[in-house]
N, C-alpha and C positions, 0 to 999 in steps of 0.2 A: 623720418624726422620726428625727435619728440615734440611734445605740445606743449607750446608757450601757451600761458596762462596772461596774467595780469601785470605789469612790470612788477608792483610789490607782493606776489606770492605767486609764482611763477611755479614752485614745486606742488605736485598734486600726486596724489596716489598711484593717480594714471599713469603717469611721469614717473615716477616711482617703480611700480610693478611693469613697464616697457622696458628700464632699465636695464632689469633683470632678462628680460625676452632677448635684447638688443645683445647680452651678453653671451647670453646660451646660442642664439643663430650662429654667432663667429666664429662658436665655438665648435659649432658643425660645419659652417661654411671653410672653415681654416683644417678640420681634419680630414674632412672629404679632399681637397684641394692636396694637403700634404699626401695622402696615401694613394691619389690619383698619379700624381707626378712621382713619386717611387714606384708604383707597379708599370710605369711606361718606362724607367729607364734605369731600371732593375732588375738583375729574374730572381722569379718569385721565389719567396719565403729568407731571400737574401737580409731585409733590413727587419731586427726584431721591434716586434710592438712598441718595446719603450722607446725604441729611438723613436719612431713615428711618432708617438703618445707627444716625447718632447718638441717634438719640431714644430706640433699642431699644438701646440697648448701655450708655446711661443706665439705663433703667428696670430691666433686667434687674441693672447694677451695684446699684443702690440696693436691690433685691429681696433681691439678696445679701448686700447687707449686711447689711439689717436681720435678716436669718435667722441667720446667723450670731452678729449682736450676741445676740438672742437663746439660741442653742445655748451658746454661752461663757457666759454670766450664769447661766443655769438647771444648769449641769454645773458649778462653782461656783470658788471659787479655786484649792483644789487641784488642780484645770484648767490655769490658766493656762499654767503653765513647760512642760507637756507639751506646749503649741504654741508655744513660744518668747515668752511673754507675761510675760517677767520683766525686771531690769535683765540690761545686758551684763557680759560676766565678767572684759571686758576693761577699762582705763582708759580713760576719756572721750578725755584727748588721743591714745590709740594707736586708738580705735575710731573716730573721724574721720580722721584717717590712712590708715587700713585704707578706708573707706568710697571715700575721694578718688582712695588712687592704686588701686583696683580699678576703679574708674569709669572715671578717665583712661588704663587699662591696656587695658580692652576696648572703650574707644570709640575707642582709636586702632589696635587690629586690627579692630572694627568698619569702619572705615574705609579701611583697607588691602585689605577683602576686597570694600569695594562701590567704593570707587574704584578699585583699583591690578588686583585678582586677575579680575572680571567684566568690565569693557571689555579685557581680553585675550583676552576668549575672546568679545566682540561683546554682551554685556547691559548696557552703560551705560545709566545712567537709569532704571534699577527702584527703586524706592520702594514702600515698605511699607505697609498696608491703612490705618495711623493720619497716615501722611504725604500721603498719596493727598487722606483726609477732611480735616487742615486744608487741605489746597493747596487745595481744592473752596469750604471754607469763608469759606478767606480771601479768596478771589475772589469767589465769588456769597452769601457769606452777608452776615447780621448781626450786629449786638452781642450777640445773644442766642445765636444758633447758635455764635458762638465764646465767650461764658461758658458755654455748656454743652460746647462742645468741652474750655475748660481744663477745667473741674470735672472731668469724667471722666477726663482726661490723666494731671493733675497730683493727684487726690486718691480720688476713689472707683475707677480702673481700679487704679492700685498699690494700696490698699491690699488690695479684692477678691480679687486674684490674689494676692498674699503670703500672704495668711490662708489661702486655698485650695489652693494649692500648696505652699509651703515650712509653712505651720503646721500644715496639716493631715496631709496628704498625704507630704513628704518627712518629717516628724517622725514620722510613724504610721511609715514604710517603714524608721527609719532604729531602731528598736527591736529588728529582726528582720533585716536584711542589715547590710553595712558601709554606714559611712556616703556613701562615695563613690559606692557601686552607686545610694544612695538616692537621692542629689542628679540621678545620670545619668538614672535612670527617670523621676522627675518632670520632671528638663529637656526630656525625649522629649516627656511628655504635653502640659506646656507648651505648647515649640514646635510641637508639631502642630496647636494652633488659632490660631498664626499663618498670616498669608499674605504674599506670596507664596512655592511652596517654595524659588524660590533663593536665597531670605535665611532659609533655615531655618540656616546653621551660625551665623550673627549672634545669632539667636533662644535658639541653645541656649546660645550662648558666654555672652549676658545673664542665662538663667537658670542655670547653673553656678554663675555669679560670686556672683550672688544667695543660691542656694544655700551655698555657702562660708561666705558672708559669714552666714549665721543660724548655722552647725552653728561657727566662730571666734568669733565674739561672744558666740552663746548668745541672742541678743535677736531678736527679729520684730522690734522694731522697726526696724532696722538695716538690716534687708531692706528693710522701705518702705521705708526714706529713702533707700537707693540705687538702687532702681526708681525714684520721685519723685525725684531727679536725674536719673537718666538720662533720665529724659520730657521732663525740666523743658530737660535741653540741647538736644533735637530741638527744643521748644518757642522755644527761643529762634535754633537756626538757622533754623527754618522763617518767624521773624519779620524776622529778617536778611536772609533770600532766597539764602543760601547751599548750593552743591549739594550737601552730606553727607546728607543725609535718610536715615533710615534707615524 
């Protein structure tokens, strides 16, 4: 159970950085459980990695979520704002704006740094652990393996990771440092469970942006919606067959 605080500042560091613990358990207690129950009613080496990868990265999302839904309802409204769970501060038409050209700003150094700066130095064609899984999917899966691939893409991985990182985690952190130190730390944490590391400055640059964009707006929501774009564009080049994958 996290630790309630104070009714009026209820988020704390502690609460913050458990968050994150609360996240990563699931996330072993959901793949242990998923490759447990295929190795019992499966023979081996029958189900490849990424289906498992997805099944566990599902289960463990949706764990998380409902935990969370949970922790925010029981800690009660005056909760809310304290992880960015309020309207934005800004206006509707300048916070689309804001969303669009931040997205179009680091998806096109995004792609400067995998197409232009990495086959300079001989890593052309690295692709990322989510790009890896549709490409596997979209080749040997089904309809089913790929609506479970969007669902997780497109809706329960951003939200997951927004609540846990920027709502939890950089909001706890940004109480007690500057905000910019706060955004950087959690982008660190972020990106370190990404893979693989040579697309770690891609990983951080997204969550920066990400970041930014809750502590300008003031709204989480803002944050998912431009992680959920950002997914949503890989998702559509990865349907296209074009080689920016990230």
């Amino acid at each position: 159970m996290l630790e309630t605080e104070t009714k009026h500042e209820q988020l704390t560091i502690k609460r913050g950085i458990l968050a994150v613990v609360i996240m990563y358990t699931c996330q072993l207690m959901a793949g242990s459980a998923i490759s447990y129950a295929f190795k019992m009613n499966t023979p081996a080496n029958e189900i490849p990695i990424e289906i498992i990868g997805l099944g566990s990265t599902l289960l463990s999302g949706i764990m998380v979520l409902t935990f969370f839904w949970w922790d925010i309802r029981r800690s009660g409204e005056p909760f809310y704002p304290e992880i960015g769970l309020q309207p934005s501060k800004i206006k509707k038409s300048k916070r689309l704006l804001l969303v669009i050209s931040a997205l179009a700003l680091t998806h096109f150094l995004a792609w400067i740094y995998r197409s232009v700066i990495l086959p300079s130095f001989g890593h052309e064609g690295i692709i990322g652990g989510g790009s890896r899984m549709f490409s596997f999917i979209q080749t040997n899966g089904g309809a089913i393996e790929m609506s479970g691939f969007l669902l997780l893409a497109l809706l329960v991985g951003p939200i997951m990771e927004e609540i846990v990182f920027r709502g939890y985690l950089q909001s706890s952190l940004a109480r007690k440092i500057p905000v910019w130190a706060a955004i950087l730390i959690t982008s660190i944490v972020f990106t370190a469970g990404h893979s693989p590391m040579i697309l770690w400055p891609m990983y951080l640059l997204y969550s920066t942006t990400w970041g930014w964009i809750l502590f300008r707006t003031g709204s989480l929501k803002m944050a998912i919606l431009i992680h959920v774009l950002s997914n949503l564009f890989y998702t559509i080049v990865g349907f296209a067959g074009w080689d920016i994958l990230a």
